[in-house]
N, CA, C and O atoms as a GROMACS GRO file, in nm:
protein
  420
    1UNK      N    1  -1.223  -0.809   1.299
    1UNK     CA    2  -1.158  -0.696   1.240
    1UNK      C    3  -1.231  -0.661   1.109
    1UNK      O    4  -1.255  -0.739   1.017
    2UNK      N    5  -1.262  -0.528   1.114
    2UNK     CA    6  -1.374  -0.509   0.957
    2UNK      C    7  -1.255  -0.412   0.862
    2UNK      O    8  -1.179  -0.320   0.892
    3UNK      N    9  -1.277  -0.466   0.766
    3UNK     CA   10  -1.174  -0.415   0.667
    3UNK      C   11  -1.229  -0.302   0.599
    3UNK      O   12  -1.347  -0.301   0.563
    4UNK      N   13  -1.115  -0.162   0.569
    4UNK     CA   14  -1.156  -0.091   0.498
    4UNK      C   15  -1.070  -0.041   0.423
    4UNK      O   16  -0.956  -0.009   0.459
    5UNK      N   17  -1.138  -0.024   0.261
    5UNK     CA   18  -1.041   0.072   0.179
    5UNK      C   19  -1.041   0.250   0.198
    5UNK      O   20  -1.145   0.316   0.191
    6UNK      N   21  -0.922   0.302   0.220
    6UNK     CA   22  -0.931   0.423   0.258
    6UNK      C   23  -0.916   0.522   0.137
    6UNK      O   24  -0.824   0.518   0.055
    7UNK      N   25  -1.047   0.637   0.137
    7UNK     CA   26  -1.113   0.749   0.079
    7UNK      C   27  -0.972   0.784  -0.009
    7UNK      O   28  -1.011   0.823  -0.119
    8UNK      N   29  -0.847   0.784  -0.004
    8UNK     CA   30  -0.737   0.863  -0.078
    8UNK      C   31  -0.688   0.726  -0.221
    8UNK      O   32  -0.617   0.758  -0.317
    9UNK      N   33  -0.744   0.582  -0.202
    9UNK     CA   34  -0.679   0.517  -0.268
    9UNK      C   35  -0.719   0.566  -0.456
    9UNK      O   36  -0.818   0.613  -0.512
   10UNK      N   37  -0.593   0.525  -0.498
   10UNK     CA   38  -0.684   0.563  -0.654
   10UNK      C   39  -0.649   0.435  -0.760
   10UNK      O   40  -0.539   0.388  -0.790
   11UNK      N   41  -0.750   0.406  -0.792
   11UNK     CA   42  -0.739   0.250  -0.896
   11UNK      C   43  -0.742   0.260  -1.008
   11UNK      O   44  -0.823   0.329  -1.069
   12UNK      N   45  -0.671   0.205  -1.049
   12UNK     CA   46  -0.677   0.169  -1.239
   12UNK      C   47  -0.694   0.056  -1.288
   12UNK      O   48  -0.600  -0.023  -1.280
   13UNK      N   49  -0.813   0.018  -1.351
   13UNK     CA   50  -0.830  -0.077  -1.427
   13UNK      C   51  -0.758  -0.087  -1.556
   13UNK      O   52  -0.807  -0.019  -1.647
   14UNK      N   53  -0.604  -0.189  -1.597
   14UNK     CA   54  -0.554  -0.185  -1.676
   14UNK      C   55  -0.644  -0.324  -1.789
   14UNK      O   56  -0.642  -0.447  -1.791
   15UNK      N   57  -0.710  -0.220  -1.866
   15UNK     CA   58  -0.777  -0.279  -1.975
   15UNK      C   59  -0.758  -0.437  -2.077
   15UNK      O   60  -0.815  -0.544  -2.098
   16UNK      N   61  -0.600  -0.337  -2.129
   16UNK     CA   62  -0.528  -0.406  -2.227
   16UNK      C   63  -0.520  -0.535  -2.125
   16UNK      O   64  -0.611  -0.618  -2.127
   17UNK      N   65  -0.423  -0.548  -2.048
   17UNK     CA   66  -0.406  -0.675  -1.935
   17UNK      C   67  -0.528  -0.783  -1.888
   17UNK      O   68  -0.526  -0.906  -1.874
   18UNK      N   69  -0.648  -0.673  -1.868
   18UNK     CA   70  -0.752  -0.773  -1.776
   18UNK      C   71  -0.793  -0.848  -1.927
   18UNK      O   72  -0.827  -0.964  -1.901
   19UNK      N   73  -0.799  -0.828  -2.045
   19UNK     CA   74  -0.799  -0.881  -2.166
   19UNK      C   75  -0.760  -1.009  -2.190
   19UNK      O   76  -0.826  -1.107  -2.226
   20UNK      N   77  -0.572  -0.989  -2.148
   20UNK     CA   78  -0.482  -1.055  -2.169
   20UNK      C   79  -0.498  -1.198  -2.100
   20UNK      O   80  -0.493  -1.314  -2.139
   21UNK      N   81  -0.520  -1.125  -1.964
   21UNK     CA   82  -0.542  -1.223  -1.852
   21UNK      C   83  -0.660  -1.304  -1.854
   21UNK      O   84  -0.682  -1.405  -1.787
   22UNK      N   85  -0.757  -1.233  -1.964
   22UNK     CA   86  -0.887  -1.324  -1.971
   22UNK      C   87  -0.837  -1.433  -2.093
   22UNK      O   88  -0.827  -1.555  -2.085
   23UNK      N   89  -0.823  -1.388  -2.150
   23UNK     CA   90  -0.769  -1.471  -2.278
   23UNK      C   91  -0.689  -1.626  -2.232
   23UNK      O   92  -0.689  -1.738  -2.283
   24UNK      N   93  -0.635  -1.577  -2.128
   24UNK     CA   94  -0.517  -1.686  -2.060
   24UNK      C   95  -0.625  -1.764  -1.976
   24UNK      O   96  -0.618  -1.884  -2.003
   25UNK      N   97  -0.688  -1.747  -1.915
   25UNK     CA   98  -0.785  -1.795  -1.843
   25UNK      C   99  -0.853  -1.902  -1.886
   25UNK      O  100  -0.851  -2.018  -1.844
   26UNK      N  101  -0.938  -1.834  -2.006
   26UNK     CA  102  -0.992  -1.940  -2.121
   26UNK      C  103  -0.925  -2.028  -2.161
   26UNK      O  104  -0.982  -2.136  -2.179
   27UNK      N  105  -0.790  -2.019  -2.187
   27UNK     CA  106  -0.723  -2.110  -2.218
   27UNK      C  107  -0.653  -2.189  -2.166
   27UNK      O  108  -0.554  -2.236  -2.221
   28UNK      N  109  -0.702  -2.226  -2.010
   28UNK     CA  110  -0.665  -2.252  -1.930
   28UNK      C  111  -0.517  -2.222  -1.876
   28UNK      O  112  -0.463  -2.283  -1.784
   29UNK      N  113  -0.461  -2.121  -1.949
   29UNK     CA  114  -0.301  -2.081  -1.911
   29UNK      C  115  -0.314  -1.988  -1.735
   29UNK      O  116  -0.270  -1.873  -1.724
   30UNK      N  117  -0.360  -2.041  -1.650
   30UNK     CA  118  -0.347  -1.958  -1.520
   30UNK      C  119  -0.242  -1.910  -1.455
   30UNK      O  120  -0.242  -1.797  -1.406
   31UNK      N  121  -0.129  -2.006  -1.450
   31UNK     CA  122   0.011  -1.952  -1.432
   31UNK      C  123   0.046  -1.868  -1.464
   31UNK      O  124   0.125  -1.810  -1.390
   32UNK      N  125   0.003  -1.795  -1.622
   32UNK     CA  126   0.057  -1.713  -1.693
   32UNK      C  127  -0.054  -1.586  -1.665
   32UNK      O  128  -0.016  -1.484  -1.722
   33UNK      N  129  -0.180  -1.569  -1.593
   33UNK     CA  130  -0.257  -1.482  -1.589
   33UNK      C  131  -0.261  -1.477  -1.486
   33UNK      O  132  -0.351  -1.407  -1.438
   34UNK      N  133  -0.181  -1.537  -1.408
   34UNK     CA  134  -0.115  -1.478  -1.228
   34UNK      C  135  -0.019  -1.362  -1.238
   34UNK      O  136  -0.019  -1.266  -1.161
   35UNK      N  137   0.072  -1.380  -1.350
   35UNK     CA  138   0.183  -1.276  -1.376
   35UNK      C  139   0.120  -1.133  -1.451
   35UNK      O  140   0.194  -1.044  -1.492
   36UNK      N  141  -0.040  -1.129  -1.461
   36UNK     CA  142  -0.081  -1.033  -1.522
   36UNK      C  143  -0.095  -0.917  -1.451
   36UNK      O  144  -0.164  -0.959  -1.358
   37UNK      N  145  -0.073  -0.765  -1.422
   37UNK     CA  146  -0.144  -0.692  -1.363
   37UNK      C  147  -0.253  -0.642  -1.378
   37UNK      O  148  -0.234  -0.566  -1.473
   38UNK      N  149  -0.365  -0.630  -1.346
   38UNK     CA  150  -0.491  -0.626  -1.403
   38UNK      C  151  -0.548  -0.513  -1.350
   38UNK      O  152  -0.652  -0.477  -1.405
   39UNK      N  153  -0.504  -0.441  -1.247
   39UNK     CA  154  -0.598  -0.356  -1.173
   39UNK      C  155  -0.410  -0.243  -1.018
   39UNK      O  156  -0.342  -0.266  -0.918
   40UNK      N  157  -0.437  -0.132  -1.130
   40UNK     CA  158  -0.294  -0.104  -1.027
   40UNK      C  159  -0.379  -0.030  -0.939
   40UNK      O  160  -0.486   0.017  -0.978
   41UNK      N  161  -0.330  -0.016  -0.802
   41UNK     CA  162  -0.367   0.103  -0.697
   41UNK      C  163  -0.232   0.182  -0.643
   41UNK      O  164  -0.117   0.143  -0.630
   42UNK      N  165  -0.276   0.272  -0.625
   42UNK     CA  166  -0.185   0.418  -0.581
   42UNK      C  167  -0.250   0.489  -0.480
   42UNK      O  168  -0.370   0.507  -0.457
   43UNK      N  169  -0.114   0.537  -0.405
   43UNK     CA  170  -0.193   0.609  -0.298
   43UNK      C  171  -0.027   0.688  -0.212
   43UNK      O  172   0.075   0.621  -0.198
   44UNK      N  173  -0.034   0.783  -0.183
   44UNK     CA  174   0.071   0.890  -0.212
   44UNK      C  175   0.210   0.845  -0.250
   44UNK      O  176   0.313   0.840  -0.183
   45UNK      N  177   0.186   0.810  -0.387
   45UNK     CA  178   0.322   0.801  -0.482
   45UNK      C  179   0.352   0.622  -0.460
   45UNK      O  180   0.468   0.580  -0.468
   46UNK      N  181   0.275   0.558  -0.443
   46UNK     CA  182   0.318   0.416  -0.410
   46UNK      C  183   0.236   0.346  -0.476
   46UNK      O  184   0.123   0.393  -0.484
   47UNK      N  185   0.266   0.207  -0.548
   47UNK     CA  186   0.187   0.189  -0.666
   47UNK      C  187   0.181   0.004  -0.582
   47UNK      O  188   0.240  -0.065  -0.499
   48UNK      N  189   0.109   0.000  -0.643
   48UNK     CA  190   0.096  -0.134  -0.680
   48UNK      C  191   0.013  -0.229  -0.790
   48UNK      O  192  -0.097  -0.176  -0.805
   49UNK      N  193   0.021  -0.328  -0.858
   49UNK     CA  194  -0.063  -0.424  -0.910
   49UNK      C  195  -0.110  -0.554  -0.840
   49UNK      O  196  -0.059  -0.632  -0.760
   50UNK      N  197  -0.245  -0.542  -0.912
   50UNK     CA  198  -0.264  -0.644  -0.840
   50UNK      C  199  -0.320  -0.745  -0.975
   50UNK      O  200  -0.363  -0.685  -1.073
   51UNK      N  201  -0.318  -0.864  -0.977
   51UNK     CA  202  -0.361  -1.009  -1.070
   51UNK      C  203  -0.528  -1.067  -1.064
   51UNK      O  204  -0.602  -1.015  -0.980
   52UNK      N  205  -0.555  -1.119  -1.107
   52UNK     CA  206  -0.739  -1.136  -1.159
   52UNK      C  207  -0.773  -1.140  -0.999
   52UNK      O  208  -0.825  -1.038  -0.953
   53UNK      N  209  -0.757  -1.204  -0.946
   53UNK     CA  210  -0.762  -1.293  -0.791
   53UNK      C  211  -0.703  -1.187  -0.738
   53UNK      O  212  -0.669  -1.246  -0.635
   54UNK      N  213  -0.659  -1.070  -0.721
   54UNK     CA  214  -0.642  -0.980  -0.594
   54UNK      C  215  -0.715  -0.862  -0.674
   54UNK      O  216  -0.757  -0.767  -0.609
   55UNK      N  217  -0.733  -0.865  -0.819
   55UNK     CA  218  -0.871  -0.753  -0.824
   55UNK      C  219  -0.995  -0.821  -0.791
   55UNK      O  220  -1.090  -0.745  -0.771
   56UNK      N  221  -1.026  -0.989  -0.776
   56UNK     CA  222  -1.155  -1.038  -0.760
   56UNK      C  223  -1.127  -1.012  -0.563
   56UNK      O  224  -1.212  -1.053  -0.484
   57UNK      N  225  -1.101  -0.997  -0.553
   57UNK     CA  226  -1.069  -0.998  -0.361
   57UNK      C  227  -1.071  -0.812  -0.362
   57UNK      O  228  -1.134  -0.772  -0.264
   58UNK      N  229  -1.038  -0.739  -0.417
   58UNK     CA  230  -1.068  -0.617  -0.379
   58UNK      C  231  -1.151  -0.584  -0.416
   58UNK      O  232  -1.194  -0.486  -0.356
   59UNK      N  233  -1.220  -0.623  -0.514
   59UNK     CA  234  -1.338  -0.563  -0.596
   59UNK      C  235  -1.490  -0.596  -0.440
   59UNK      O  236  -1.587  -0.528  -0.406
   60UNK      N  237  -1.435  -0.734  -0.390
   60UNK     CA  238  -1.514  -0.799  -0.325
   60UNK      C  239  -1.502  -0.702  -0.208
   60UNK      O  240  -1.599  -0.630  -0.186
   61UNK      N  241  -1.369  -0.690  -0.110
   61UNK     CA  242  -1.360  -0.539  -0.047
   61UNK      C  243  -1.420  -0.416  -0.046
   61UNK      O  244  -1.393  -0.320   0.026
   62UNK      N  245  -1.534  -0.429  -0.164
   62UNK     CA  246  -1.559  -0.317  -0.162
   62UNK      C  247  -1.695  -0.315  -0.100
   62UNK      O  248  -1.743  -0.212  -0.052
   63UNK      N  249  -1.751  -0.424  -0.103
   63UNK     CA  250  -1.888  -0.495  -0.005
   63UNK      C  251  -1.911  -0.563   0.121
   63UNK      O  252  -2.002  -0.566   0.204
   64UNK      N  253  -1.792  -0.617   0.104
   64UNK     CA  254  -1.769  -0.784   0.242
   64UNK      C  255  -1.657  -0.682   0.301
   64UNK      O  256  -1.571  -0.624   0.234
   65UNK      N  257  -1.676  -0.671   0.444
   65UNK     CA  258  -1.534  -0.620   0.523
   65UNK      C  259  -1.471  -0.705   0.634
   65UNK      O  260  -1.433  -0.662   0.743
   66UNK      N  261  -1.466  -0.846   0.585
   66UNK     CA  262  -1.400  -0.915   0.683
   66UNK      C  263  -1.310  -1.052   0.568
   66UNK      O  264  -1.360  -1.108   0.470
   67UNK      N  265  -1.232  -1.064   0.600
   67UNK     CA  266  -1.182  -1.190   0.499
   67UNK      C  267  -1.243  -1.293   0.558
   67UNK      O  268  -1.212  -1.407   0.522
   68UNK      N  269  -1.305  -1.280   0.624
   68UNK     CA  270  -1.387  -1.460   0.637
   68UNK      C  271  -1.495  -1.441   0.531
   68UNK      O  272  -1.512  -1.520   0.438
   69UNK      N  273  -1.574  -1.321   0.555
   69UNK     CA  274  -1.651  -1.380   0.447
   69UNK      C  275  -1.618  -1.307   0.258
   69UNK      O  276  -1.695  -1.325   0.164
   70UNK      N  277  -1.539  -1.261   0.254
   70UNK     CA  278  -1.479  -1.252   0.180
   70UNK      C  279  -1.424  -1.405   0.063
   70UNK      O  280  -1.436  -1.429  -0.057
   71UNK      N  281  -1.366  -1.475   0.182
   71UNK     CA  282  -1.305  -1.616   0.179
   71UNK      C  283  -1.433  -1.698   0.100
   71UNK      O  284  -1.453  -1.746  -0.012
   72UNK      N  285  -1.521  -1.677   0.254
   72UNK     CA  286  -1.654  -1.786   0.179
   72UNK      C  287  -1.722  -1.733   0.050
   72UNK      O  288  -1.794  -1.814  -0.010
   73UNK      N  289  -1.712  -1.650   0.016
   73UNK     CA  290  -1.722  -1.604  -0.171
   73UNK      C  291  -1.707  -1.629  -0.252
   73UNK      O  292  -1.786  -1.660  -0.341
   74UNK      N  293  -1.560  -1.623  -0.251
   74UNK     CA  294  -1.479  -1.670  -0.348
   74UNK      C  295  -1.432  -1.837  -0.354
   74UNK      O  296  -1.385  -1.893  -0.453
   75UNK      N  297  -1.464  -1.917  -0.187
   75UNK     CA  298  -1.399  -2.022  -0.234
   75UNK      C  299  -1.517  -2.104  -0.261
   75UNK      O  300  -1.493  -2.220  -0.294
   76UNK      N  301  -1.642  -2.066  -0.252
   76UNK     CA  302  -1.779  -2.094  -0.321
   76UNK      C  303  -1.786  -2.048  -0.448
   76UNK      O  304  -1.831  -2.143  -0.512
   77UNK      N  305  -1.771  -1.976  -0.506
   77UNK     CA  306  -1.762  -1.911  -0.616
   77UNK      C  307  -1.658  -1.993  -0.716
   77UNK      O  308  -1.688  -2.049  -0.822
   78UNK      N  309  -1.579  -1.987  -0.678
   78UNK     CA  310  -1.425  -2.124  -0.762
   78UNK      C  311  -1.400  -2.222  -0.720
   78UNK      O  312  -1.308  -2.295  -0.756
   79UNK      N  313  -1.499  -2.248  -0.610
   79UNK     CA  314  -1.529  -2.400  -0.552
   79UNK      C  315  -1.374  -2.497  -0.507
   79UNK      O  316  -1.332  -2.607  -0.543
   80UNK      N  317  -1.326  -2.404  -0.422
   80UNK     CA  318  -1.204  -2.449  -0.359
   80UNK      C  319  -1.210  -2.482  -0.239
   80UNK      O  320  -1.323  -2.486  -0.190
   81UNK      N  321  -1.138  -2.503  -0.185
   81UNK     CA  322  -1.119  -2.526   0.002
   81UNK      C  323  -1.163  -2.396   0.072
   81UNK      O  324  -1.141  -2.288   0.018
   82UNK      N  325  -1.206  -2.402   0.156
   82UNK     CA  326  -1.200  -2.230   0.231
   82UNK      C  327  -1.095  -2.250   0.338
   82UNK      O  328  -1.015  -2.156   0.344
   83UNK      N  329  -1.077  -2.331   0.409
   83UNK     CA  330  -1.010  -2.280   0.486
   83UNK      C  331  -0.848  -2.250   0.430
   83UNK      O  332  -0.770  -2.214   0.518
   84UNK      N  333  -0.787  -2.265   0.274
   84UNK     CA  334  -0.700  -2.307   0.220
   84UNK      C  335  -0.697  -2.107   0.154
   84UNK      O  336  -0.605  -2.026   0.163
   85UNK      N  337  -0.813  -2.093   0.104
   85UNK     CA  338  -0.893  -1.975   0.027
   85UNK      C  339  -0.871  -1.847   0.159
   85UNK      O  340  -0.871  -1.730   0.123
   86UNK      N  341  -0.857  -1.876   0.285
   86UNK     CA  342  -0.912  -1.807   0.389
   86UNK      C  343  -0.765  -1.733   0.403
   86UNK      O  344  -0.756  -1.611   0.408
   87UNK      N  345  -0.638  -1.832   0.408
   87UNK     CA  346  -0.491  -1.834   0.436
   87UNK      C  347  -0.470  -1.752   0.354
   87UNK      O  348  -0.438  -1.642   0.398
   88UNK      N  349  -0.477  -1.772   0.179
   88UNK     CA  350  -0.442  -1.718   0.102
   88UNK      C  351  -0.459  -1.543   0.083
   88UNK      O  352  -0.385  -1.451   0.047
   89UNK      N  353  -0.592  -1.555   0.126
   89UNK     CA  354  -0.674  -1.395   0.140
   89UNK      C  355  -0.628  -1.303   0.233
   89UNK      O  356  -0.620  -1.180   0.222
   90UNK      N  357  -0.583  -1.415   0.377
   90UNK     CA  358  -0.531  -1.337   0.499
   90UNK      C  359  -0.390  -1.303   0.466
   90UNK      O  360  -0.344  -1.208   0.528
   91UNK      N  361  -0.329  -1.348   0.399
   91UNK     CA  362  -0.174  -1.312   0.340
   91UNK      C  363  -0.182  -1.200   0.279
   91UNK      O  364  -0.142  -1.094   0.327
   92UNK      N  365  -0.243  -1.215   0.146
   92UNK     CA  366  -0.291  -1.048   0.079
   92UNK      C  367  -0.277  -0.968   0.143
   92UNK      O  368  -0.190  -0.881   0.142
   93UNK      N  369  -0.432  -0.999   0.262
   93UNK     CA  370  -0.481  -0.887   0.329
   93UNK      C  371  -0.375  -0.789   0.413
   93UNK      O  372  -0.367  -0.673   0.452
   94UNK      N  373  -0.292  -0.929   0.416
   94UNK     CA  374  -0.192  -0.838   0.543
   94UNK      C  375  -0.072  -0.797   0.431
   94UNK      O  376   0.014  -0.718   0.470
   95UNK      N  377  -0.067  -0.833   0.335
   95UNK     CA  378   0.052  -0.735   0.241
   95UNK      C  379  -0.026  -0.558   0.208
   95UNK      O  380   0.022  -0.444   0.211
   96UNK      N  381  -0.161  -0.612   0.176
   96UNK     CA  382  -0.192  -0.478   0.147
   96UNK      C  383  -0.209  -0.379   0.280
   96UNK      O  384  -0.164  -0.264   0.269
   97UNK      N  385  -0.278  -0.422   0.421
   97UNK     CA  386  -0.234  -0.333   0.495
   97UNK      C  387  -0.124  -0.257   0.502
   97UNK      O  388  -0.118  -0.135   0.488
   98UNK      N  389  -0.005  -0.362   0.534
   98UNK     CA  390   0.151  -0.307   0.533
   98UNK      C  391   0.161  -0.181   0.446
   98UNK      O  392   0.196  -0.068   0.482
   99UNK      N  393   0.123  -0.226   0.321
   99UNK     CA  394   0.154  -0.078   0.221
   99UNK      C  395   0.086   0.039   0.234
   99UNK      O  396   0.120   0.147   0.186
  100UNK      N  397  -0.022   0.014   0.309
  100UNK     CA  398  -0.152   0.096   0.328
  100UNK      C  399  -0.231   0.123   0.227
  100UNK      O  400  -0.248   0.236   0.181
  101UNK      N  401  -0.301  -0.011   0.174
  101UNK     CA  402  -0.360   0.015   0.097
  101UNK      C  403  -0.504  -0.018   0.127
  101UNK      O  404  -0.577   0.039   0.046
  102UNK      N  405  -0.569  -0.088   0.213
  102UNK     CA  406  -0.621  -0.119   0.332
  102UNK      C  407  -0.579  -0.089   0.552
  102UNK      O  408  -0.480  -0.097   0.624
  103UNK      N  409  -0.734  -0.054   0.569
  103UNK     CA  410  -0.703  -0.039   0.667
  103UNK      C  411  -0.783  -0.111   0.781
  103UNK      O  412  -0.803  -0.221   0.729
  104UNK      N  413  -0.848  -0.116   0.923
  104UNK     CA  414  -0.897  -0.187   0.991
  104UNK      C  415  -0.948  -0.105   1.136
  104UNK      O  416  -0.880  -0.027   1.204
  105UNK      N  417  -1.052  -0.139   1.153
  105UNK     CA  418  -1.094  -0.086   1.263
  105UNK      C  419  -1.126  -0.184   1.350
  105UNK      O  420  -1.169  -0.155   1.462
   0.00000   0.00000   0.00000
């Protein structure tokens, strides 16, 4: 299944936040830079945020169109489990379909 973001979505990089959330990061506070919104998307009148880790997974969406290798990216990249990294991504993936914020061919 190849993933795609569709031509109507519109994104906002919330500045002040991705700041916030970096700050927390460094300081190893992650719990607390999960609760950050960092990056909202909209798309006819329906909003959402998304946290460092679902703007680092969409940002990645915007190159990789499959969550496998999507997965192997990021769980190389933060040097985690993949198949643990793979679950997590496929959950997203399928919240953001639902809303239509992603789609699939």
């Amino acid at each position: 299944m190849k993933l795609k973001i569709p031509d109507d979505i519109f994104e906002r990089v919330e500045e002040e936040n991705l700041k916030q959330a970096q700050e927390c990061i460094e300081k190893g506070m992650f719990e607390e830079a999960e609760n950050i919104g960092v990056l909202t998307l909209i798309k006819s009148g329906i909003m959402t945020q998304l946290n460092p880790m679902g703007k680092i997974i969409w940002d990645n969406l915007k190159t990789l169109n499959t969550i496998e290798s999507i997965a192997q990216k990021v769980s190389k990249e933060f040097d985690i489990n993949f198949e643990e990294c793979y679950r997590d991504i496929e959950c997203f993936i399928q919240d953001l379909i639902k809303k239509g914020f992603i789609t699939y061919e």
